[in-house]
KOLDOTI-429082 format. One record per residue: x, y, z of N, C-alpha, C, O in turn; residue in one letter. Coordinates in steps of 0.1 Angstrom, whole numbers, plus 5000, padded with zeros to 4 digits. Layout:
N
XYZXYZXYZXYZA/...
***
This chain:
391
492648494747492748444761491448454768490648534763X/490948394780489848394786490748484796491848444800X/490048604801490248654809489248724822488148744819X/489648744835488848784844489148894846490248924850X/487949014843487849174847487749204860486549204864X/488749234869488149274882487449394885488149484888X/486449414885485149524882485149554894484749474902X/485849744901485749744913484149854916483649884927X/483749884899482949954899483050144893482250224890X/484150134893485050284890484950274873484350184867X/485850404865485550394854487050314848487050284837X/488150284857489350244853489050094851489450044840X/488350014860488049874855486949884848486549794841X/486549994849485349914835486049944822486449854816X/486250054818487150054809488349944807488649924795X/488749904814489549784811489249674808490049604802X/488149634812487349514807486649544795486049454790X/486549654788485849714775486849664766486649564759X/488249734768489249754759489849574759490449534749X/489649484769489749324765489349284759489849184755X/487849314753486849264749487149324734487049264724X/487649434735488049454722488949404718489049344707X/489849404727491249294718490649164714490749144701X/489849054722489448964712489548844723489648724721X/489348914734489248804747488248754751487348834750X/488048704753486748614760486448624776486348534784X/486148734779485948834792485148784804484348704800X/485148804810483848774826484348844836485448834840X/483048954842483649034853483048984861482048914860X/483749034869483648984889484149134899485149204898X/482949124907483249214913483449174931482749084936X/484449224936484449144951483649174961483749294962X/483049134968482449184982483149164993483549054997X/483149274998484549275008484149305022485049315030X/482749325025481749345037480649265036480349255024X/479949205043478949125043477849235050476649235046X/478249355063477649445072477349595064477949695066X/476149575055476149785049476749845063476549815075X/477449925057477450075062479150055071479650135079X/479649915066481249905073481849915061483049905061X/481449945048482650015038482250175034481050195035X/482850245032482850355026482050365011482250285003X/481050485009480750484998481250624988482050714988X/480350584982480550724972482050764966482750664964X/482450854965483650854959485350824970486550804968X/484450844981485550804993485450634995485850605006X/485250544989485350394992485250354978485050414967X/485350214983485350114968484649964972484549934984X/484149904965483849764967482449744974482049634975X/481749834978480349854983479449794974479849754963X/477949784977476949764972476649844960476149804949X/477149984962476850104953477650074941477250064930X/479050054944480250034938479749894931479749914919X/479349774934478449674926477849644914477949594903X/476649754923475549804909476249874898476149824887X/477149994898478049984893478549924881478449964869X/479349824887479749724878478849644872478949604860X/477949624879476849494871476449594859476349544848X/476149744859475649784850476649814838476149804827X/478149834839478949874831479249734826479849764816X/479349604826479149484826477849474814478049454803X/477049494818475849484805475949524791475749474780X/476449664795477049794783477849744771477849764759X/479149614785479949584773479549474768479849454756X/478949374778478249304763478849154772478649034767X/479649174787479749024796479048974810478349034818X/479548844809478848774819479248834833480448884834X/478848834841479048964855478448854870477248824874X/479748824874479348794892479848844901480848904899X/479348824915479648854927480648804934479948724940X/481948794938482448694945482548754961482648864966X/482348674965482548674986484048644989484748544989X/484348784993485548754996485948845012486948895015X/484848845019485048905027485948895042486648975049X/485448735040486148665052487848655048488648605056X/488148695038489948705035490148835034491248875033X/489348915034489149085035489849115052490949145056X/488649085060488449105071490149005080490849035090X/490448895071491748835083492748895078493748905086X/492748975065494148935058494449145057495449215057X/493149175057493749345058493349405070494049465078X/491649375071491849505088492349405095493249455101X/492249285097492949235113494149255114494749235125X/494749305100496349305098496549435103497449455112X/495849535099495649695101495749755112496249865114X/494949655123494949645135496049605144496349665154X/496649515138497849425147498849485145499749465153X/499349595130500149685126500349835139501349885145X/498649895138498849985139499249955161500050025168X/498649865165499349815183500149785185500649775196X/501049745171502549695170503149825169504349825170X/502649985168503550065167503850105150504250215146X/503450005144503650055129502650155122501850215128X/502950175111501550255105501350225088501750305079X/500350085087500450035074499550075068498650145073X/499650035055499250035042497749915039498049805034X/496749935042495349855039495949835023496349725019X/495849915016495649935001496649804996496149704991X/498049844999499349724995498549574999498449474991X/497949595011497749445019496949435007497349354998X/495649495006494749404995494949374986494249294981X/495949434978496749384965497549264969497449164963X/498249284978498849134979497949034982498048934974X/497149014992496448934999495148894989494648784987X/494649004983493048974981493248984966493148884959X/493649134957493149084943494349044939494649144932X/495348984938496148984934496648794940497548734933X/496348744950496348614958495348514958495248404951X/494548584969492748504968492248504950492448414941X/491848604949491148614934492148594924491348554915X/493048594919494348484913494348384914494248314903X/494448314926493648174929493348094924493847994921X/491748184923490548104919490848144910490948044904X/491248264900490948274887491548174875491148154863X/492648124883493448024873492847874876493147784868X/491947844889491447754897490447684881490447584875X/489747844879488547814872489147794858488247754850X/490347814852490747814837491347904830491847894819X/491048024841491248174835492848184831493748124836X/492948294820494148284815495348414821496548404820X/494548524826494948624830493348684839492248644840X/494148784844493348834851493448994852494349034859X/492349114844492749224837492349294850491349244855X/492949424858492549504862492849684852493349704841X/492249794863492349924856493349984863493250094866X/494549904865495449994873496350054860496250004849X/497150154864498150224856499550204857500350284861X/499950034851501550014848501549974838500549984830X/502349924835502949794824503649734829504349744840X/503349624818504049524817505049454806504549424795X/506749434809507349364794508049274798508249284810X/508349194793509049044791510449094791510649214788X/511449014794512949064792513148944783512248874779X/514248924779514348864767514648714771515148624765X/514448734779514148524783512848484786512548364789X/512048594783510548574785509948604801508748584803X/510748654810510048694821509448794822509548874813X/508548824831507848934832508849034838509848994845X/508549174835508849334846507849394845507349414834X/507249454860506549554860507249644857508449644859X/506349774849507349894848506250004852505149954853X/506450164857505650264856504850244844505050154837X/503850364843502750384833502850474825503250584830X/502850474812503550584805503250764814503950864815X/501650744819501750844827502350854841501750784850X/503350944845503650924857502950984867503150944879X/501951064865501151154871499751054878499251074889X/499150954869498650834874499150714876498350624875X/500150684877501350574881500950524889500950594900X/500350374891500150304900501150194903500850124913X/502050174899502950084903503450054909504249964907X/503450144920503850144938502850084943502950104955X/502050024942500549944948500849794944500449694950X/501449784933501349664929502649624928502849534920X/503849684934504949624939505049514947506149444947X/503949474954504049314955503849224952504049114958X/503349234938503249124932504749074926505849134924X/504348874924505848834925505948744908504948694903X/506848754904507048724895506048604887505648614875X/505748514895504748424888503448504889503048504878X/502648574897501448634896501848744885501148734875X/502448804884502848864873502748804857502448884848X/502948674857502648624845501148604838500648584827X/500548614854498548634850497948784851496748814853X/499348894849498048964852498349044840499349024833X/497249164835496749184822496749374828496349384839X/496949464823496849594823496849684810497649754804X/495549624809494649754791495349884798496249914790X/495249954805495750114808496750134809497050244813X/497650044808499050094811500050204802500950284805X/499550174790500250314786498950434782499350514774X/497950444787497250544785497850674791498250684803X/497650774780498350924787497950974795498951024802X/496751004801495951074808494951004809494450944800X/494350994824493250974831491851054820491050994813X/491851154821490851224812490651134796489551084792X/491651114790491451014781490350894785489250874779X/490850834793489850704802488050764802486950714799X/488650884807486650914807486150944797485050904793X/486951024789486551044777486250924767485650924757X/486850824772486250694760485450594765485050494758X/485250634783484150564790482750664787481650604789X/482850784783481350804780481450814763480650884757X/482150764757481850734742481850594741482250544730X/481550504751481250364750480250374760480150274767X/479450464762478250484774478150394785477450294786X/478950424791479750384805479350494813480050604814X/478150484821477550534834479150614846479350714853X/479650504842480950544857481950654851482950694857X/481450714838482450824833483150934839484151004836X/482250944848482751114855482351024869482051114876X/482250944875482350894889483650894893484550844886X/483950984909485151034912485950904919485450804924X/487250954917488050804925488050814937487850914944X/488250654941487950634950489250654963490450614960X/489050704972490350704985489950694999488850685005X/491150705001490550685019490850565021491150495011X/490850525033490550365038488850335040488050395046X/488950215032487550195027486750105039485650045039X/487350105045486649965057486350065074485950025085X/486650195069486550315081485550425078485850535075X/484250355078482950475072482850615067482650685058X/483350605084483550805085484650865085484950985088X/485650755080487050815076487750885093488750955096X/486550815103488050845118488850745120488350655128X/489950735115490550615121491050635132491650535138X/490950755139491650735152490350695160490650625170X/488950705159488050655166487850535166487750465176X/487650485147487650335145488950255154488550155159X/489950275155490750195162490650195176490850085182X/490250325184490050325198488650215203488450185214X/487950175193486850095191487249995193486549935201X/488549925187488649815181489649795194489349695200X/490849855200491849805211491449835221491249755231X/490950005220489850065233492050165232493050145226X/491450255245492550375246492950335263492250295272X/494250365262495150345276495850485272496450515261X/495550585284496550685289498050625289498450515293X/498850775281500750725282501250825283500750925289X/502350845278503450975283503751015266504050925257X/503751125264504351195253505751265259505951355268X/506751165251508551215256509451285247509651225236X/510151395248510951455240511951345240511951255249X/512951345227513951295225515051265238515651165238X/515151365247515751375261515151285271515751265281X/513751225268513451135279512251265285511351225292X/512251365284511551465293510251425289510251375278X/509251435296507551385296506651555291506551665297X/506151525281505851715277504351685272503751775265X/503751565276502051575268501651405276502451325281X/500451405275499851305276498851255262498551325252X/498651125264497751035251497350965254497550905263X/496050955244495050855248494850735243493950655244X/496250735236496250575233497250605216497150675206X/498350495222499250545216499150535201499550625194X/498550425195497650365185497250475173497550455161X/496750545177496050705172497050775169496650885166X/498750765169499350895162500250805155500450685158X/500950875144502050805131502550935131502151045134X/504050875128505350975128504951065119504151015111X/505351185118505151335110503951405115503551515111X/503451335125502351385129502351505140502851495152X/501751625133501651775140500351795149500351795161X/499551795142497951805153497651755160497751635159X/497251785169496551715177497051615188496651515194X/498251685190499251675203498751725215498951645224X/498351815217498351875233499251855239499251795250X/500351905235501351895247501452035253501552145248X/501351975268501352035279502652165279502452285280X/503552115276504852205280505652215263505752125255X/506052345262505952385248507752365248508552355258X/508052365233509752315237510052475236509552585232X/511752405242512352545248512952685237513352795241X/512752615222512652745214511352755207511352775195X/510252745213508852745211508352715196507152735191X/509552655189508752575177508152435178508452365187X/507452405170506252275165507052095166507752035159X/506552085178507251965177506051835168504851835167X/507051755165506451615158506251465162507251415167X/505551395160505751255163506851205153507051225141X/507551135162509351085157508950935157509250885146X/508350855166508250735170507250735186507050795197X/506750585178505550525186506250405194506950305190X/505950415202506350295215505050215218504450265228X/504550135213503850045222503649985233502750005241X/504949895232505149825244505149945259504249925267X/505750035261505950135269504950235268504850335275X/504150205254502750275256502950465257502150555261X/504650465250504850605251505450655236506250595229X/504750755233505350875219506150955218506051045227X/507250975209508551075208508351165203508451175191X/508151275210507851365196509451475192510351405195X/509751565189511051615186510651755175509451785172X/511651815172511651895159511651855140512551805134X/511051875136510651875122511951775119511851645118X/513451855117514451815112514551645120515151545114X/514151635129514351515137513651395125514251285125X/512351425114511551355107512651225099512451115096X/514351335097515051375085515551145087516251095095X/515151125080515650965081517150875065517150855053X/517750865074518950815067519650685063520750675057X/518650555069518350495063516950385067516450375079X/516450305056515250235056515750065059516850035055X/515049955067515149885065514149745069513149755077X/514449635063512649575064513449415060514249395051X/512949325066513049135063511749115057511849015050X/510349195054509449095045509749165033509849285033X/510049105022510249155012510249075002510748965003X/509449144988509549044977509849084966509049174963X/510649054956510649074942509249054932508348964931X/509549174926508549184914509249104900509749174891X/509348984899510148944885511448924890511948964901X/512148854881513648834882514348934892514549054889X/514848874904515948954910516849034909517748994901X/517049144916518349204910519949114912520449044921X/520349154901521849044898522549114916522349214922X/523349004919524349044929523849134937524349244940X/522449094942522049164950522049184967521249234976X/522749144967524049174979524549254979524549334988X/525349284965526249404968525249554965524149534960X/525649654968525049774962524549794954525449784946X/523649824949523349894934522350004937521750004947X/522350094926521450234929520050194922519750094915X/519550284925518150294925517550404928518150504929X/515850414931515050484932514350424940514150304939X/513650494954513250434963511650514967511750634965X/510550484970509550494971508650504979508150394979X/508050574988507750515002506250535008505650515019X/505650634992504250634997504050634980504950644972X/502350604976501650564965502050724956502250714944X/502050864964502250974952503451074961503451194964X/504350974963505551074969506551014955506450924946X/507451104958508651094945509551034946510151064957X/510150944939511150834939512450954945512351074944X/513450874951514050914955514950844955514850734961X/516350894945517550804943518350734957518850824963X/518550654960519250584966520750444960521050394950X/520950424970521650224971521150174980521050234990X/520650044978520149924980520949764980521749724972X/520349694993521049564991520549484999519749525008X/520949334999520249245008521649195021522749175018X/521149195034522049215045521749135050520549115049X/522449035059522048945068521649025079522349125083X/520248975088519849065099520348965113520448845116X/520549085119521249065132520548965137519348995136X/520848845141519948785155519348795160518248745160X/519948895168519348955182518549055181518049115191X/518349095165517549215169515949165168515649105158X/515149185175513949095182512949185172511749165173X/513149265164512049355157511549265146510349295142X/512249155139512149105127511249015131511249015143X/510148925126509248805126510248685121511048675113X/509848585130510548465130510648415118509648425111X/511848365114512148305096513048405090513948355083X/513048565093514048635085515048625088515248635100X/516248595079517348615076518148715072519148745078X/517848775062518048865056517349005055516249005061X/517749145050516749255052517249325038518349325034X/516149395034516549485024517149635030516349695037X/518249695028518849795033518949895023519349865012X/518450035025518550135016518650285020517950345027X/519750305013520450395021520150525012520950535002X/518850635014519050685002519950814997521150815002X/519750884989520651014985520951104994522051144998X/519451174997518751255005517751205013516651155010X/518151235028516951195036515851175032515551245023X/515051075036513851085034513351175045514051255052X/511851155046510651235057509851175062509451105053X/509051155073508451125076508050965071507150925063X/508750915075508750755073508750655086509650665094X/507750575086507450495099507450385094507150365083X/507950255103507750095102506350105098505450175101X/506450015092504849945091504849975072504549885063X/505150105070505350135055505750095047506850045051X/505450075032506049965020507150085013506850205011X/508250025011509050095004508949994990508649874989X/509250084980509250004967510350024959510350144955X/511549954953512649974949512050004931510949974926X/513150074926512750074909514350104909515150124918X/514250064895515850084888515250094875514450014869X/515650254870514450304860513050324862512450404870X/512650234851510650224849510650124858509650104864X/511550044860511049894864510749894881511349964889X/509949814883509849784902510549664897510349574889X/511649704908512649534913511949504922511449394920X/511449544934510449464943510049584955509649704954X/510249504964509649624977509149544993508449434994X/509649615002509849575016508849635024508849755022X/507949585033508049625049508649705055509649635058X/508849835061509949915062509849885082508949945089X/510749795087510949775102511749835107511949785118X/512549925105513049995118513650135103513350125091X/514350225109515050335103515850395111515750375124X/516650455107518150525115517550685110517050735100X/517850715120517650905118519050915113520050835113X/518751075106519351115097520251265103521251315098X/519651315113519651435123520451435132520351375142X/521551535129522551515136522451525154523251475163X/521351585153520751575170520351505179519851535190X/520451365172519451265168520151125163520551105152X/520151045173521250905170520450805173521050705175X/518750805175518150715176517450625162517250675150X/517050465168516950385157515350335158515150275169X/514250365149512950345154513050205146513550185136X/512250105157511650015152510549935156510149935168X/509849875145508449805151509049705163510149665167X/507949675166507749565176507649415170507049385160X/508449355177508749255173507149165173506249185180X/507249075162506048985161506148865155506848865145X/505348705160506048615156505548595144504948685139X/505548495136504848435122503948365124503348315116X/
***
């Protein structure tokens, strides 16, 4: 197969573009540029996709023996994740950059083009698999390691992009394994640390970088009762489960730690409450897409495993598709329907704006947008939801 290595510069895609070339593919890496401005991505082991991250790739690219370019992909960087990042976090939500650029950038944009130009697949170094069901469709599944399981990241990909994409690491045991056969194929990026953080926020403040980007308006920090117990400098800067960095004025009446519950935009005001208030009983969301063939009768219930951050633990639930109310103004114009998931055990600290990802087993069935949630706390009969926004 002719295939495209997406070279992010790390030792997981270079290794993955090694191990294609061994299978007997016909290879070409590309690495993305996702900033046009040094010093607006993150370097060193806290970022990815940089100049540094580059050289990088151009060098581990020589090693193995392929042809190596640059692609500009900035201007689909900049509309499709931070402007999205931005319009999330004033809507009250609190999203996922990472999910966006898998759906939007390597997995959309660079998909694209890669079949645009002839390409047959397109290999990255993430940690899932991939199998055919016996009609020949694709399933994503976990990584034989669960411990580097990336398959909550690439829950949005949809069944046809699925058919182009290629994952050499997916059953590799251990991460250590990878370095170990990236410096016995003298691969410079062997011991180069992974990368995290949000990469498009230098110094890693995002409560500064955002105050930059909307600017800060004074609001009311409110208990669950309506009572006013803190002020904020913009409401933008806090996500539910959030302990620090409250200042509230007036301490609750059995002097334990209250939490952010829910972000109000429009009213420009924050709920904060007790821990147990976090406790959420069910999830629900209209953008949503399947990874591969749909679940049968998926209307009615079926159980599952539910997901809600990249290294939190599946958590058994039922799931299903619900027609959404009308009237309820939180959904974006076009939805009809919502994925509903009701799990076993409360979840925690879960805010709109977050990707839930469904599995039944190893497999991702797909994964939602999470727009509003029902508390789970008997103290507690409120329903958080984003702000409505059009398409």
């Amino acid at each position: 197969m002719k295939i495209l290595a997406a070279m992010s510069g790390g030792v997981d895609s270079a290794v993955a573009a090694a191990r294609a070339v061994e299978a007997g593919h016909d290879v070409v890496g590309v690495h993305l540029a996702l900033s046009r401005m040094p010093g607006t991505l993150r370097t060193g082991s806290r970022g990815c996709c940089t100049i540094e991250d580059s050289m990088d790739a151009q060098r581990a690219a020589n090693i193995i023996g392929i042809p190596y370019y640059v692609w500009d992909f900035s201007d689909r960087f900049k509309e499709d994740v931070v402007d999205d990042f931005i319009a999330e976090y004033t809507a009250g939500r609190t999203p996922n950059p990472c999910m966006r650029c898998n759906e939007k950038i390597k997995f959309a944009a660079l998909l694209d083009k890669a079949i645009a130009l002839g390409f047959d697949a397109v290999a990255t170094g993430h940690y899932a698999t991939l199998v055919n069901d016996a009609a020949g469709n694709p399933e994503l599944h976990r990584a034989s390691a669960w411990a580097k399981d990336q398959s909550y990241v690439l829950g949005v990909l949809t069944s046809e992009q699925l058919r182009y994409c290629y994952f050499p690491l997916g059953e590799t045991p251990s991460k250590a394994l990878v370095r170990a056969e990236a410096e016995e194929r003298g691969l410079g990026v062997a011991n180069k640390p992974d990368s995290h953080d949000i990469c498009f926020i230098p110094d890693g403040d995002t409560r500064g970088w955002l105050a930059d980007k909307v600017g800060e308006k004074t609001g009311e920090i409110i208990d669950t009762d309506g009572a006013v117990v803190g002020e904020h400098q913009g409401a933008h800067s806090y996500t539910v489960g959030q302990r620090r960095g409250l200042s509230l004025g007036r301490p609750a009446p059995d002097g334990r730690p209250r939490f952010v519950l829910e972000v109000r935009p429009v009213s420009n005001t924050v709920v904060v409450g007790p821990v147990e208030a976090l406790a959420i009983g069910e999830i629900a969301g209209g953008r949503y897409s399947w990874a591969g063939e749909p679940q049968a009768d998926a209307n009615e219930w079926f159980d599952c495993e539910v997901q809600i951050r990249a290294h939190a633990d599946p958590v058994a639930a039922r799931a299903r598709l619900a027609p959404i109310d009308p009237n309820a103004e939180v959904y974006r114009v076009g939805a009809t329907t919502e994925f509903v998931v009701v799990p076993n055990e409360p979840l925690t600290g879960v805010a709109p704006g977050q990707t839930a990802v469904i599995y039944v087993g190893t497999r991702v069935m797909g994964q939602f947008t999470i727009d509003r949630t029902v508390s789970a706390y008997a103290g507690d009969s409120h329903t958080a939801e984003a702000e409505a926004v059009s398409a």
